[in-house]
MIKE-138103 format. One record per residue: residue number from 1; residue in three letters; x negated, y negated, z negated of N, C-alpha, C in turn. Coordinates in nm, 3 decimals. Layout:
i=NUM&aa=ala&n_c1=X&n_c2=Y&n_c3=Z&ca_c1=X&ca_c2=Y&ca_c3=Z&c_c1=X&c_c2=Y&c_c3=Z
...
//
This chain:
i=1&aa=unk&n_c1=-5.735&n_c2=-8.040&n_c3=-13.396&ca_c1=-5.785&ca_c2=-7.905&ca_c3=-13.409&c_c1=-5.851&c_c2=-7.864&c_c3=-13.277
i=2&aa=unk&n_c1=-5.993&n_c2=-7.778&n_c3=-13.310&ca_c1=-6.014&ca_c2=-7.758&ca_c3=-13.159&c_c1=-5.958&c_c2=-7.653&c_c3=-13.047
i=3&aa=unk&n_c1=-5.873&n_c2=-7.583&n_c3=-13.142&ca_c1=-5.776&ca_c2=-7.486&ca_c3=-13.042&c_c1=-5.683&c_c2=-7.606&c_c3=-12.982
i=4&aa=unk&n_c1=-5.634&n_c2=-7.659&n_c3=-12.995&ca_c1=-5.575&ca_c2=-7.751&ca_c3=-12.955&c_c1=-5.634&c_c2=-7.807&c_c3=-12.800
i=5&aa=unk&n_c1=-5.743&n_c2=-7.852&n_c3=-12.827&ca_c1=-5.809&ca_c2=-7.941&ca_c3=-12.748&c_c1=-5.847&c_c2=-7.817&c_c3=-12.620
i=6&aa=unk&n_c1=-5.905&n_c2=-7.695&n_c3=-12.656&ca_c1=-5.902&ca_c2=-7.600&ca_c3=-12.533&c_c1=-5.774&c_c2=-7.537&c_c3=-12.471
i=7&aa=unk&n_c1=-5.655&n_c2=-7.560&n_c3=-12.543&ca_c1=-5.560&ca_c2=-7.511&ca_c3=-12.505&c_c1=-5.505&c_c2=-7.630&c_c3=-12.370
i=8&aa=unk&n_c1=-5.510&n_c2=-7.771&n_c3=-12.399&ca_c1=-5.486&ca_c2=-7.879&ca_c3=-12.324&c_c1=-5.597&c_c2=-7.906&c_c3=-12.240
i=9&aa=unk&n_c1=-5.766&n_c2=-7.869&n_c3=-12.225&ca_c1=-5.805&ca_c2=-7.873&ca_c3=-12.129&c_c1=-5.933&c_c2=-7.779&c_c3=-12.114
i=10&aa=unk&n_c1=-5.842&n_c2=-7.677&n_c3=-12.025&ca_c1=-5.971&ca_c2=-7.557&ca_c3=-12.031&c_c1=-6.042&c_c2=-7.506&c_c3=-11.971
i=11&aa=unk&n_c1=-6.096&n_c2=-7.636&n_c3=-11.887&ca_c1=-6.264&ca_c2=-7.654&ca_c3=-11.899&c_c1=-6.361&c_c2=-7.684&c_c3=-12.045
i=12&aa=unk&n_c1=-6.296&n_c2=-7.708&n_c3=-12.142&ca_c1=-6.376&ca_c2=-7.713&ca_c3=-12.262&c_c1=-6.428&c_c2=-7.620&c_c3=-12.294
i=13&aa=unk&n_c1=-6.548&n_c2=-7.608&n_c3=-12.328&ca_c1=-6.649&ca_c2=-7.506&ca_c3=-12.397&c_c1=-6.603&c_c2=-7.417&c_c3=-12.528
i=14&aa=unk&n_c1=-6.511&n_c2=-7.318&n_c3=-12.533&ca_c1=-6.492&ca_c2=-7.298&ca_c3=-12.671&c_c1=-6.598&c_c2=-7.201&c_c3=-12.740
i=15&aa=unk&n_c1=-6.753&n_c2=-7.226&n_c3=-12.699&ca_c1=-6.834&ca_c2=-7.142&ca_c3=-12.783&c_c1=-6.811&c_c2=-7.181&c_c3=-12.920
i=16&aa=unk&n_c1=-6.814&n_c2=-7.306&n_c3=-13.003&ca_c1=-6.837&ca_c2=-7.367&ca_c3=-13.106&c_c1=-6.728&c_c2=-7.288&c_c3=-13.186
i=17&aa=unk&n_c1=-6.568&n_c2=-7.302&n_c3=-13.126&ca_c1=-6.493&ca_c2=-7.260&ca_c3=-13.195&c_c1=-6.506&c_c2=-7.110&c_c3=-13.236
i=18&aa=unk&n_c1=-6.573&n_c2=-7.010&n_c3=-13.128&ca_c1=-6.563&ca_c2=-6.890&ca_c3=-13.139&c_c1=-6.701&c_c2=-6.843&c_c3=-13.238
i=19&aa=unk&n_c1=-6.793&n_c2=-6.935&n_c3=-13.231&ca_c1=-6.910&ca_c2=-6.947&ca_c3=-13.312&c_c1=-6.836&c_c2=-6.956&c_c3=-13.483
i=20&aa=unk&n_c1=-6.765&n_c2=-7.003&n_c3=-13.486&ca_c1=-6.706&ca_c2=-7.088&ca_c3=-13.630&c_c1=-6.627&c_c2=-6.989&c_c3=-13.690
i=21&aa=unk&n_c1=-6.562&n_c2=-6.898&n_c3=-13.560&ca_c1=-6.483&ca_c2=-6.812&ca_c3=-13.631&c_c1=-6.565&c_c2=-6.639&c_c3=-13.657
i=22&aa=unk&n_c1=-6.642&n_c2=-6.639&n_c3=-13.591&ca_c1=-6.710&ca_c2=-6.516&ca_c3=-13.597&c_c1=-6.834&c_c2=-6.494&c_c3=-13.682
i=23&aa=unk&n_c1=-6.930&n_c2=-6.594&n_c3=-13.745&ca_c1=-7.025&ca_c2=-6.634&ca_c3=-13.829&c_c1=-6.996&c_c2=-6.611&c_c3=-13.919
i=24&aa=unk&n_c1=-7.074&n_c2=-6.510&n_c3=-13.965&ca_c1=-7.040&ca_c2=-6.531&ca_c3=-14.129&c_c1=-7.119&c_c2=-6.613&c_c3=-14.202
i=25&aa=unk&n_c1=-7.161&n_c2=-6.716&n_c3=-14.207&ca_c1=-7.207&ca_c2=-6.802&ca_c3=-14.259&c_c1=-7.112&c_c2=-6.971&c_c3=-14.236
i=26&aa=unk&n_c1=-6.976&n_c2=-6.948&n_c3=-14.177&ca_c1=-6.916&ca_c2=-7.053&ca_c3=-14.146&c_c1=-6.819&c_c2=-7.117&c_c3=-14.296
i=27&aa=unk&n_c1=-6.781&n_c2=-6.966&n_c3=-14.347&ca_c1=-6.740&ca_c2=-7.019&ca_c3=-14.503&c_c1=-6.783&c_c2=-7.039&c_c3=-14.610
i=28&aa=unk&n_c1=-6.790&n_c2=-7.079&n_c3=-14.703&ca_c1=-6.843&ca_c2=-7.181&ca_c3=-14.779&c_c1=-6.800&c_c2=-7.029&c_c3=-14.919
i=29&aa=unk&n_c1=-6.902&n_c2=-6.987&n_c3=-14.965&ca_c1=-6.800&ca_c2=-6.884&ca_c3=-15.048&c_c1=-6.812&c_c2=-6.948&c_c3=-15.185
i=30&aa=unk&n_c1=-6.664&n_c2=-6.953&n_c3=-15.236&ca_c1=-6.682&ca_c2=-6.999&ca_c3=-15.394&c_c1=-6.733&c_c2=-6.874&c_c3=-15.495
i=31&aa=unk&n_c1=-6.761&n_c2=-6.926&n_c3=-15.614&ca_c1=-6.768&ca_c2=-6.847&ca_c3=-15.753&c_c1=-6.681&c_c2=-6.723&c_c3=-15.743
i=32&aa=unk&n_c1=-6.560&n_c2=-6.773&n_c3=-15.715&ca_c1=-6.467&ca_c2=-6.578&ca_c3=-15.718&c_c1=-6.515&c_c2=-6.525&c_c3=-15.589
i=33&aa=unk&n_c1=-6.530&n_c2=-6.583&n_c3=-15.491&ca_c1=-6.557&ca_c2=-6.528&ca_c3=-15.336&c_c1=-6.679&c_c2=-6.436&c_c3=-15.382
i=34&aa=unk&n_c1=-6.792&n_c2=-6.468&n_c3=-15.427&ca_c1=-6.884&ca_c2=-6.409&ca_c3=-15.447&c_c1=-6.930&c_c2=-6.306&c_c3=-15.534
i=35&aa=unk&n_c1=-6.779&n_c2=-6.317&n_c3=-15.682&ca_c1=-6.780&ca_c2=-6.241&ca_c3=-15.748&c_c1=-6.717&c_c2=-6.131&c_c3=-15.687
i=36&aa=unk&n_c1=-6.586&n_c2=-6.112&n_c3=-15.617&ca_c1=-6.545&ca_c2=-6.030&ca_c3=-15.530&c_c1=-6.664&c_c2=-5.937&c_c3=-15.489
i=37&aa=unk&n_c1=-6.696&n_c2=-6.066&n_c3=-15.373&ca_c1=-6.808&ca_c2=-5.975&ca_c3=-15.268&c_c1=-6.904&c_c2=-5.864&c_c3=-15.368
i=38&aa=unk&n_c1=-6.983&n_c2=-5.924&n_c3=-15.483&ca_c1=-7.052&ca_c2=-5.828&ca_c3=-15.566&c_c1=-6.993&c_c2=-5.708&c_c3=-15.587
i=39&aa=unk&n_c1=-6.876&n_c2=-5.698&n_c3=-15.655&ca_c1=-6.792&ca_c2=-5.625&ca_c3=-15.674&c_c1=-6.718&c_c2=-5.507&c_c3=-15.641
i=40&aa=unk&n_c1=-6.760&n_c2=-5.533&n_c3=-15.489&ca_c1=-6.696&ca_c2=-5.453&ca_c3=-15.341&c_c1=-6.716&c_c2=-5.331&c_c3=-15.395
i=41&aa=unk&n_c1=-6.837&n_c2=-5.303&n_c3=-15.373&ca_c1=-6.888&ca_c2=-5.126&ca_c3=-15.336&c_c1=-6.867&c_c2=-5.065&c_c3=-15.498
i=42&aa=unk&n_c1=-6.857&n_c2=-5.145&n_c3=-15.593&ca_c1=-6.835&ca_c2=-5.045&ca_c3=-15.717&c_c1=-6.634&c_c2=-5.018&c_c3=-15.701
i=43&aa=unk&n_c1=-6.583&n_c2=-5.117&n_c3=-15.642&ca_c1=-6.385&ca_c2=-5.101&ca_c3=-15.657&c_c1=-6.387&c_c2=-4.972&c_c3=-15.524
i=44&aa=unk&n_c1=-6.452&n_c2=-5.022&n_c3=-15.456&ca_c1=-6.481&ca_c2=-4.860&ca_c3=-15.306&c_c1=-6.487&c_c2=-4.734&c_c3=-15.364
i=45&aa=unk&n_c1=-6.594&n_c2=-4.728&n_c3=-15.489&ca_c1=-6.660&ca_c2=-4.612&ca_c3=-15.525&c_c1=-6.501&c_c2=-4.565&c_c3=-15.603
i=46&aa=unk&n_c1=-6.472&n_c2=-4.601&n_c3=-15.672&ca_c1=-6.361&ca_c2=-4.646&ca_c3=-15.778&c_c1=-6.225&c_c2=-4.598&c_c3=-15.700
i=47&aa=unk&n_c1=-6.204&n_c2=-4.631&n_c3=-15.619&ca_c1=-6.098&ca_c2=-4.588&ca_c3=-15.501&c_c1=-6.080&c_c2=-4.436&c_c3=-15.476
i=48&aa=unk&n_c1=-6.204&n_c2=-4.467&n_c3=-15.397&ca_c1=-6.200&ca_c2=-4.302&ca_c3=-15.327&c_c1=-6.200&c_c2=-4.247&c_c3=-15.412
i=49&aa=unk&n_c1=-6.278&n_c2=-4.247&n_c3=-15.565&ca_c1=-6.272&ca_c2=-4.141&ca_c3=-15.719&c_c1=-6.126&c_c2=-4.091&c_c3=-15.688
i=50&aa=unk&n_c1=-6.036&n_c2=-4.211&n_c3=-15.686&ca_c1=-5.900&ca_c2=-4.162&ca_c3=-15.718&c_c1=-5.792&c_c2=-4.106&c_c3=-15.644
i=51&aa=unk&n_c1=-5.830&n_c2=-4.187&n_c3=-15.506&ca_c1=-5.838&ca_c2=-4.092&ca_c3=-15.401&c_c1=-5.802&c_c2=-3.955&c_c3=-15.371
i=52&aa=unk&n_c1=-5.912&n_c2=-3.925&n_c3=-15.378&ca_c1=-5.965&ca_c2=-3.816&ca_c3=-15.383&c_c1=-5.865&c_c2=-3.727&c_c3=-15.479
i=53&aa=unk&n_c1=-5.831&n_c2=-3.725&n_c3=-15.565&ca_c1=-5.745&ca_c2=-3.683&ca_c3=-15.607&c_c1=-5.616&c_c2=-3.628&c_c3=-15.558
i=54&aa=unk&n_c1=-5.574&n_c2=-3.703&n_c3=-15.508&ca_c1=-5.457&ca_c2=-3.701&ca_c3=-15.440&c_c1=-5.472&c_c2=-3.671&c_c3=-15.324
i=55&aa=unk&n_c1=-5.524&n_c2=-3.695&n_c3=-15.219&ca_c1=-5.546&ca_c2=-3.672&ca_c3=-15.102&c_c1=-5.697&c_c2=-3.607&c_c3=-15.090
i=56&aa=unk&n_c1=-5.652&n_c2=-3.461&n_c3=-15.074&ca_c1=-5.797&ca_c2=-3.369&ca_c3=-15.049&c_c1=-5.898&c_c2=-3.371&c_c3=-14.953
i=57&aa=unk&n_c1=-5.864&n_c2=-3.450&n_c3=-14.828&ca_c1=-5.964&ca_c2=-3.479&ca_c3=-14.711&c_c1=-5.941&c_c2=-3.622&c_c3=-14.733
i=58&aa=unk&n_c1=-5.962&n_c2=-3.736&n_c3=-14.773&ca_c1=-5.976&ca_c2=-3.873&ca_c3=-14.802&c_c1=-6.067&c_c2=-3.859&c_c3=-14.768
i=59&aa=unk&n_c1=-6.065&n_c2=-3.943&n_c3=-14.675&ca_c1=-6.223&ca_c2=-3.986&ca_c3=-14.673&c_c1=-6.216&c_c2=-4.199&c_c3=-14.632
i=60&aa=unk&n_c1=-6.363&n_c2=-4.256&n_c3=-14.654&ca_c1=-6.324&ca_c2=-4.409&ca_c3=-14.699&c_c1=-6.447&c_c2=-4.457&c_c3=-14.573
i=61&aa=unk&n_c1=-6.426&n_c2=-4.584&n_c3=-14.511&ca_c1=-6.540&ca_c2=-4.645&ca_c3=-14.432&c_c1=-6.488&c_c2=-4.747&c_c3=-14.399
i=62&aa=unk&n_c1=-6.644&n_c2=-4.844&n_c3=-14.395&ca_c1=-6.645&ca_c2=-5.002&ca_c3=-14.381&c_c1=-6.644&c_c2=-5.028&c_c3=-14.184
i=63&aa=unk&n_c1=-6.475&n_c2=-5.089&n_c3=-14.214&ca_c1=-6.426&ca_c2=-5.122&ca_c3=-14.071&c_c1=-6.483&c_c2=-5.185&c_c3=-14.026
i=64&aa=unk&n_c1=-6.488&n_c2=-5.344&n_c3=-14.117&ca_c1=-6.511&ca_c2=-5.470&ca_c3=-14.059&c_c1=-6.363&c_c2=-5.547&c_c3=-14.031
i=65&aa=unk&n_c1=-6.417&n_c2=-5.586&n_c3=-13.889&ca_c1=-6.350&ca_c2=-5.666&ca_c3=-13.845&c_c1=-6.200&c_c2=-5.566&c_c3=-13.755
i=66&aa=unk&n_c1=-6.160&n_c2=-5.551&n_c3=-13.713&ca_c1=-5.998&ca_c2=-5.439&ca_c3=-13.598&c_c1=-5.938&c_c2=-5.548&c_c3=-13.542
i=67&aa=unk&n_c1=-5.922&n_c2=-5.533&n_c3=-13.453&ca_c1=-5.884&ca_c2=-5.587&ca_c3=-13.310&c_c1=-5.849&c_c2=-5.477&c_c3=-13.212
i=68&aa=unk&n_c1=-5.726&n_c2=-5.568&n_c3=-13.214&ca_c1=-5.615&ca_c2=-5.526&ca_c3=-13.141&c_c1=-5.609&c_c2=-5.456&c_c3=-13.002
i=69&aa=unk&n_c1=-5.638&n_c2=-5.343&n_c3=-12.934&ca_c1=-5.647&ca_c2=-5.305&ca_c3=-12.815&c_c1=-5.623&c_c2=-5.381&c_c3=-12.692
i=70&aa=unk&n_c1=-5.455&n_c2=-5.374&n_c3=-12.722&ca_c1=-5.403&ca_c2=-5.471&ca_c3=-12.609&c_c1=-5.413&c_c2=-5.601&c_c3=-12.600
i=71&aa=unk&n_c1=-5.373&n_c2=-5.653&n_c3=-12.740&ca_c1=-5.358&ca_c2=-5.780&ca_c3=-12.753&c_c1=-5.504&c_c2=-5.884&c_c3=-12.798
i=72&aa=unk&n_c1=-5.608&n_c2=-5.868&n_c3=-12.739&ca_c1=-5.724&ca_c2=-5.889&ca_c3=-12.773&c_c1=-5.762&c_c2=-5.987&c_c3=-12.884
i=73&aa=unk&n_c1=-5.626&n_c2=-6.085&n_c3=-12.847&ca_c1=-5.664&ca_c2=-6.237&ca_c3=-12.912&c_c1=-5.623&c_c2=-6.184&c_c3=-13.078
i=74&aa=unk&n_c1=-5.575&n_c2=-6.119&n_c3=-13.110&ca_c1=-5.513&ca_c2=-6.036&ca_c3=-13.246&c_c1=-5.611&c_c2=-6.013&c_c3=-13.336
i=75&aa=unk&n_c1=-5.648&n_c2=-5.995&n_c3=-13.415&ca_c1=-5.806&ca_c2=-5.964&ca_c3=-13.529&c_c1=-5.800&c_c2=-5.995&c_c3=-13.653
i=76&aa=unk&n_c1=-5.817&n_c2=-5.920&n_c3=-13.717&ca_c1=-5.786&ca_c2=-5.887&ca_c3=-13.913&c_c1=-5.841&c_c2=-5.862&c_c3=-13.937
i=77&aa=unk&n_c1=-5.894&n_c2=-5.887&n_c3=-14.077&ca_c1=-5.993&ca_c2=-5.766&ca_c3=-14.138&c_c1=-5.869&c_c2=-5.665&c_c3=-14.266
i=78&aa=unk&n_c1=-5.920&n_c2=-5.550&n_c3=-14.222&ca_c1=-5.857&ca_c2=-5.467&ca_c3=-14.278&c_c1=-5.783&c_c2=-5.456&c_c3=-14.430
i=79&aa=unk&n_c1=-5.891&n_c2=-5.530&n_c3=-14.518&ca_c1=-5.868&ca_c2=-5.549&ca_c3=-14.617&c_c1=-5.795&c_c2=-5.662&c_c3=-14.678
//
């Protein structure tokens, strides 16, 4: 693994790895991946409808990526 290999000698270049993980073009998206992705902004719209309901100041927005203040190396996507 190449975390591995920068962790044991770090003079290694880890652009590639950080390239691999930050690209969105690094995963390969299947048939459901893509049906999902289509899907997104109508289950969003769909949400907040209901939302909204219940919670009178709801309000909804596209995070992305959240990372961790302190702990830099930390990073999720929200969803």
């Amino acid at each position: 693994m190449r975390f591995d290999t920068i962790r044991k000698d770090p003079s290694t270049n880890p652009s590639k790895l950080v390239e691999s993980i930050l690209s969105q073009s690094a995963a390969n998206q299947t048939k459901a991946m893509k049906h999902g992705v289509s899907l997104e902004p109508f289950a969003k719209k769909a949400y907040t409808r209901i939302a909204m309901k219940t919670h009178k100041k709801f309000k909804s927005s596209d995070s992305g990526l959240a990372i961790d203040k302190e702990n830099t190396f930390i990073a999720a996507s929200e969803d």
